[in-house]
C-alpha positions in Angstrom: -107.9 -66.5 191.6 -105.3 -65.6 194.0 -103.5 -68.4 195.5 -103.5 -69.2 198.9 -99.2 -70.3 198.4 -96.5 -67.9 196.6 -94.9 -69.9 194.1 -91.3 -69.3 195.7 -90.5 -67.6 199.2 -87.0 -66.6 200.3 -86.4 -66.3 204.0 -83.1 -64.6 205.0 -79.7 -63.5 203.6 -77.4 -62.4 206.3 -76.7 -63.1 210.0 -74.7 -61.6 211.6 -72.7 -62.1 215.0 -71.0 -60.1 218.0 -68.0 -61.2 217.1 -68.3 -61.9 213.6 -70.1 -61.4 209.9 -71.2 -63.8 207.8 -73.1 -64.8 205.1 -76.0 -67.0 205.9 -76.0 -70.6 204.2 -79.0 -69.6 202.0 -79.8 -72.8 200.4 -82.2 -73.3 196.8 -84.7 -76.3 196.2 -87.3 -77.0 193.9 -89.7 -79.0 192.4 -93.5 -80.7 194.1 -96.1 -78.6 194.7 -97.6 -81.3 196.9 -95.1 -80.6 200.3 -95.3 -76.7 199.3 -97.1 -75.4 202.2 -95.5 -77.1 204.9 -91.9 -76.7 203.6 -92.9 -73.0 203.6 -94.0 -73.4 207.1 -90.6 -75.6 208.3 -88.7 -72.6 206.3 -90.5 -69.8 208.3 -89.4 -71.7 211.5 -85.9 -72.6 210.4 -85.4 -69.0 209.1 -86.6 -67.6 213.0 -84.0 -70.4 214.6 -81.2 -69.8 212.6 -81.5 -66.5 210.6 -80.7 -69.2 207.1 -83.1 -69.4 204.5 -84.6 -71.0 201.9 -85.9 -70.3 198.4 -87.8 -72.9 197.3 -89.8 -73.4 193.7 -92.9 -74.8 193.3 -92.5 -75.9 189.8 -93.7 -79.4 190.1 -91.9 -82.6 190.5 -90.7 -83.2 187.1 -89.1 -80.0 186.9 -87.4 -80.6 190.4 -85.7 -83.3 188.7 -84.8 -81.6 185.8 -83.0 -78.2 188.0 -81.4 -81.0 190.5 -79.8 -83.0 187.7 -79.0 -79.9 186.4 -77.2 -78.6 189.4 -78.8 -75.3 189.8 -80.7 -75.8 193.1 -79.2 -77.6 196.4 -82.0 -80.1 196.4 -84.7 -81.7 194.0 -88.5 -82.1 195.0 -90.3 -84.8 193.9 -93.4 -86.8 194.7 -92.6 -89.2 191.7 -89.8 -91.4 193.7 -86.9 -91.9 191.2 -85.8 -95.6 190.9 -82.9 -96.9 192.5 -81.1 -97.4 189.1 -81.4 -94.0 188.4 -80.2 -92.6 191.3 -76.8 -94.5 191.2 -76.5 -93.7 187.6 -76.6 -90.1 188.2 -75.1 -90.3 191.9 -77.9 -89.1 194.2 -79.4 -90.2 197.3 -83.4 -89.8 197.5 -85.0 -90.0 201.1 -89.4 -89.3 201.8 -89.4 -85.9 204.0 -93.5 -85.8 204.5 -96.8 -88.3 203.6 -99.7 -86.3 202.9 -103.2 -87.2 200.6 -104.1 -86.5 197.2 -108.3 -85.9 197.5 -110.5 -85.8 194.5 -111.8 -82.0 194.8 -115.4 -81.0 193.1 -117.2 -78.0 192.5 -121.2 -79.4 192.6 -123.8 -76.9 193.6 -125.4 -77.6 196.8 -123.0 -80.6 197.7 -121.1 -80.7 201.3 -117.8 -81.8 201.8 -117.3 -85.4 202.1 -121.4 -85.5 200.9 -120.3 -87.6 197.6 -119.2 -91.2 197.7 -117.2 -92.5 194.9 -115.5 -95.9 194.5 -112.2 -95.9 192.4 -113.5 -97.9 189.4 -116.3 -94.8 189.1 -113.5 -92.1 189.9 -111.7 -93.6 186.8 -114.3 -93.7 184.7 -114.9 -89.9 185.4 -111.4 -89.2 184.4 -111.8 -91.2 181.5 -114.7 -89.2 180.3 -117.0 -92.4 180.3 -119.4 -90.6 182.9 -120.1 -86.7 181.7 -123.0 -85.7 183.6 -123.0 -85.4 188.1 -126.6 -87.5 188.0 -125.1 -90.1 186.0 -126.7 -93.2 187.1 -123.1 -94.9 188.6 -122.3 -91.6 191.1 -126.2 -91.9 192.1 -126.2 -95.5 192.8 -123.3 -94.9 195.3 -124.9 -92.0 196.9 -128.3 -92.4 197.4 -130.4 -89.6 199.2 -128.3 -87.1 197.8 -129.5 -84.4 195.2 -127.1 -84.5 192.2 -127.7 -81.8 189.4 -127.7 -82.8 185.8 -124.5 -80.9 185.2 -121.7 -82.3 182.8 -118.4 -83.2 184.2 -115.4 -80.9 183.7 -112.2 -82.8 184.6 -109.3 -80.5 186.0 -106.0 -81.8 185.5 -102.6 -81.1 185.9 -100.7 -79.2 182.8 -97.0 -79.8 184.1 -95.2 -82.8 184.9 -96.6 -83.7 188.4 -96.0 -86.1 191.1 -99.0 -85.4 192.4 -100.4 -86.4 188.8 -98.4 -90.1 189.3 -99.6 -90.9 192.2 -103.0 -90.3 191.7 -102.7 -92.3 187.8 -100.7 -95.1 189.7 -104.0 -95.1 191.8 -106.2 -95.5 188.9 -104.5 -97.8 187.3 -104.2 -100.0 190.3 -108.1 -100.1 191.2 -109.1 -99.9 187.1 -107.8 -102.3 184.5 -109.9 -100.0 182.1 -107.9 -97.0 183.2 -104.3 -99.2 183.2 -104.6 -100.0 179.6 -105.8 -96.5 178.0 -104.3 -94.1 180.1 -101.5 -95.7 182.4 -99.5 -93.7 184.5 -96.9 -91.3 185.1 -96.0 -87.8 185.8 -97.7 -87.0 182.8 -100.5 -88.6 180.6 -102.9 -87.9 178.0 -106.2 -86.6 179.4 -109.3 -88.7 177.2 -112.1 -86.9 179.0 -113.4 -84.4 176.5 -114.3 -81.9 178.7 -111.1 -81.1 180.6 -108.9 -78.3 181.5 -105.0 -78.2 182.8 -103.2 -76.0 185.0 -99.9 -75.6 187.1 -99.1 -77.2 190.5 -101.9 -78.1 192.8 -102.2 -74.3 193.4 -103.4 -74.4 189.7 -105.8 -77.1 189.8 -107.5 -75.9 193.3 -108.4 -72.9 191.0 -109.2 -74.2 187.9 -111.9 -76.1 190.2 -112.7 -73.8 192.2 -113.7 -71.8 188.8 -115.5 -74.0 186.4 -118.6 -75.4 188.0 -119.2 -78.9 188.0 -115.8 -79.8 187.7 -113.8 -81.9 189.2 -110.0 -82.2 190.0 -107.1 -83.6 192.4 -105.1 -82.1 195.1 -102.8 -82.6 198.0 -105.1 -82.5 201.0 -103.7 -79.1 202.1 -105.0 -76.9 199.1 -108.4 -78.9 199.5 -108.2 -77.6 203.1 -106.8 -74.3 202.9 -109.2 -72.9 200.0 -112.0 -74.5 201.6 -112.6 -77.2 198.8 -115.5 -80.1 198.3 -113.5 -83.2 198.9 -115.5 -86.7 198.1 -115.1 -90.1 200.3 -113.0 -92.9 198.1 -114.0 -96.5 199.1 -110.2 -98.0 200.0 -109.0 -101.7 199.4 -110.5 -102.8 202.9 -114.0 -102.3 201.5 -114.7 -98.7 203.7 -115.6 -94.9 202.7 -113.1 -93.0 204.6 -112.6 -89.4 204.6 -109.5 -87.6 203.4 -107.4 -86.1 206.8 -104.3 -87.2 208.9 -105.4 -90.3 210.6 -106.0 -92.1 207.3 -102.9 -90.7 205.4 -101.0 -92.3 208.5 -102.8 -95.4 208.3 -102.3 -96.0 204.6 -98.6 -95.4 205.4 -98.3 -97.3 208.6 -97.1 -100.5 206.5 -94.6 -99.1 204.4 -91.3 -100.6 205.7 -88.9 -97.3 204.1 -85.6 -99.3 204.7 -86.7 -102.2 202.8 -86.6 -100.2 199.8 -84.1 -99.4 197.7 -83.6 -95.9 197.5 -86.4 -95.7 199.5 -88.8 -94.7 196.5 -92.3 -96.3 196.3 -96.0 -95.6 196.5 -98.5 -96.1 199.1 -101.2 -96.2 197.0 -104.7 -98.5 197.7 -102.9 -99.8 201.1 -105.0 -102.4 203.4 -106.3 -101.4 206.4 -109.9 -100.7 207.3 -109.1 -96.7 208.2 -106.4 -96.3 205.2 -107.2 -93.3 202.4 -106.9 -95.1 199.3 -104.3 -92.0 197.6 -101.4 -91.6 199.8 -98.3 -90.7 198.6 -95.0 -89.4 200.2 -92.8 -86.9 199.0 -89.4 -87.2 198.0 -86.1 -85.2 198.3 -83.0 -85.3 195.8 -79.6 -84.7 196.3 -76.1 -85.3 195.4 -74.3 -87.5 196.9 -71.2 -85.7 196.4 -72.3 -82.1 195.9 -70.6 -79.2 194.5 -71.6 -76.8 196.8 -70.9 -78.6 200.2 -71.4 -76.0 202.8 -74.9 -75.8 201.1 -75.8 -79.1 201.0 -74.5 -79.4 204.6 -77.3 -77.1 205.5 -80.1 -78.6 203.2 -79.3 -81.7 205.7 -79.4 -79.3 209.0 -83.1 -77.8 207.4 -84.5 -81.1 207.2 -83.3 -82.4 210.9 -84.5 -79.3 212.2 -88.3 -80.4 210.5 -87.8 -84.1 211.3 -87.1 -83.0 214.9 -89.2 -80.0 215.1 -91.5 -79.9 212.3 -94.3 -82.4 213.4 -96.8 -79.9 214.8 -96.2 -78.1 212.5 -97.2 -81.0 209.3 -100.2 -81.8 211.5 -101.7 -78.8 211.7 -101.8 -78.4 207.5 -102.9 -82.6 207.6 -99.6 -84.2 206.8 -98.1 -86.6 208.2 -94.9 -86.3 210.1 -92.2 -89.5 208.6 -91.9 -91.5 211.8 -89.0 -91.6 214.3 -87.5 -94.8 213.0 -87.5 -93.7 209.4 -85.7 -90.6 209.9 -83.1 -92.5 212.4 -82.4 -94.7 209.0 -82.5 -91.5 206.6 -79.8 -90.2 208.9 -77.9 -92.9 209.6 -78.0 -94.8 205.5 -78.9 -91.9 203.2 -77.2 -88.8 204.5 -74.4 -91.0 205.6 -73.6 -91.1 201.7 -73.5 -87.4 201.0 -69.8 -85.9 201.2 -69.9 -82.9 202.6 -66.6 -82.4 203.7 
């Protein structure tokens, strides 16, 4: 299936002036698939306002920490935050440039987004591979009135290394002690359910799904929305079935205190609060602290002031949500404050 995203766009080489030429500061990133679409959107803009580009990878989060530590790209990508020890062993600054959801996506004949209620303990035990069939006497309990087919269960999964893939194990293992001591979490884990199937970035996953019927799989809320997806309604820590969109992303986050932190990595995961979507997740951007390529890392900085500033609409419109006003006054004034770029 065609994808709705590229895997890599590049917006602009050269501006030029009246008075004088030069090369534009083209900069390189890579690494989540999770912030894809909106960074392509922030890029687009950016590239329009200032005639400099960006070529960013979707490659997946692990693999935006390998190219960043590896020096090949101006900035790392990651939805798995990378703990403070880390970063000050390898001399990199990480700060959260979007919040968006990761939404459990299905492929059910005859089922309506947002149709199917699932609690997390049942989600996990579908990932497990403990419930195989769509009828299965837990998923009908929670959803009564609706038709379920006697369909086995396909799990779709993520093949690479994946922050989207930690945040929605750290999930699991946080609502199911069954799931925290067989499977655990991480960027990467063994898949039990017997019936599964991997593929790369969310852009993989959304197709795998969209594919195989009666599957089931987990994206960031954009692909969901973009390919026209069958999301389900997770029952949070408040108790409520709440539907995957903006509102609830923002809620779930509305706690997090980012300057508390240290290095500003952590998940939102199962947050309190009545309206709060139960897999929330921000992602995160790496960088050097002091970089070898300092004009471009200058610019990395100006790209992401321009979305902080400008961006917002734009990360509503695809369902994400926007860091908020106070957070990206700290970024600027505690995180980029420690990146030489002179």
């Amino acid at each position: 299936m065609k994808t709705l995203f590229k895997k890599t766009f590049v917006a602009g080489v050269i501006a030029m002036t009246a008075t004088t030429a030069a090369i534009a500061a083209d900069i390189a990133g890579a690494g989540a698939s999770f912030p894809y679409p909106v960074y392509s959107k922030w890029a687009e803009a950016y590239k329009a306002k200032t005639g400099n580009g960006l070529n960013y990878q979707s490659i997946g989060s692990s693999g935006g920490i390998k190219q960043i530590k590896a020096k090949t790209v101006d900035f790392g990508a990651s939805d798995n935050p990378v703990k403070f020890e880390d970063l000050e062993a390898d001399g990199m600054v990480q700060f959260p440039a979007i919040i968006g959801g990761v939404v459990p996506v299905i492929n059910v004949e005859g089922v309506k987004p947002g149709q199917i209620k699932l609690t997390g303990d049942v989600l996990a035990n579908i990932f497990i591979g403990a419930i195989e069939k769509w009828n299965d006497k837990q998923i009908a309990a929670l959803n009564p009135g609706v038709k379920l087919p006697d369909t086995a269960i396909t799990v779709a999964h993520r093949a690479d290394g994946s922050g989207t893939t930690a945040i929605f194990t750290d999930y699991l293992a946080k609502v199911s002690p069954k799931w925290k001591e067989s499977v655990g979490s991480g960027a990467a884990v063994k898949w039990p359910a017997a019936s599964s199937v991997g593929g790369k970035g969310n852009e993989g996953v959304a197709a795998n799904v969209t594919r195989v019927k009666g599957s089931i799989g987990y994206v960031e809320y954009a692909y969901a929305k973009k390919n026209n997806m069958t999301y389900v309604n997770l029952k949070n820590a408040a108790g409520q079935f709440v539907a995957p969109d903006d509102e609830t992303f923002a809620a779930a986050a509305a706690g997090t205190d980012w300057a508390k932190i240290p290095g500003m990595g952590t998940f939102i995961t199962n947050a309190p609060g009545a309206k709060s979507w139960p897999i929330t997740g921000a992602s995160f951007i790496l960088m050097y602290k002091n970089p070898e390529n300092k004009a471009n890392s200058a610019e990395v900085l100006k790209f992401f002031d321009f979305a902080f500033k400008e961006g917002k609409a734009m990360a509503t419109e695809l369902d994400y949500v926007p860091m908020p006003e106070a957070t990206t006054n700290f970024i600027r004034k505690n995180v980029w404050s420690q990146i030489k770029n002179k």
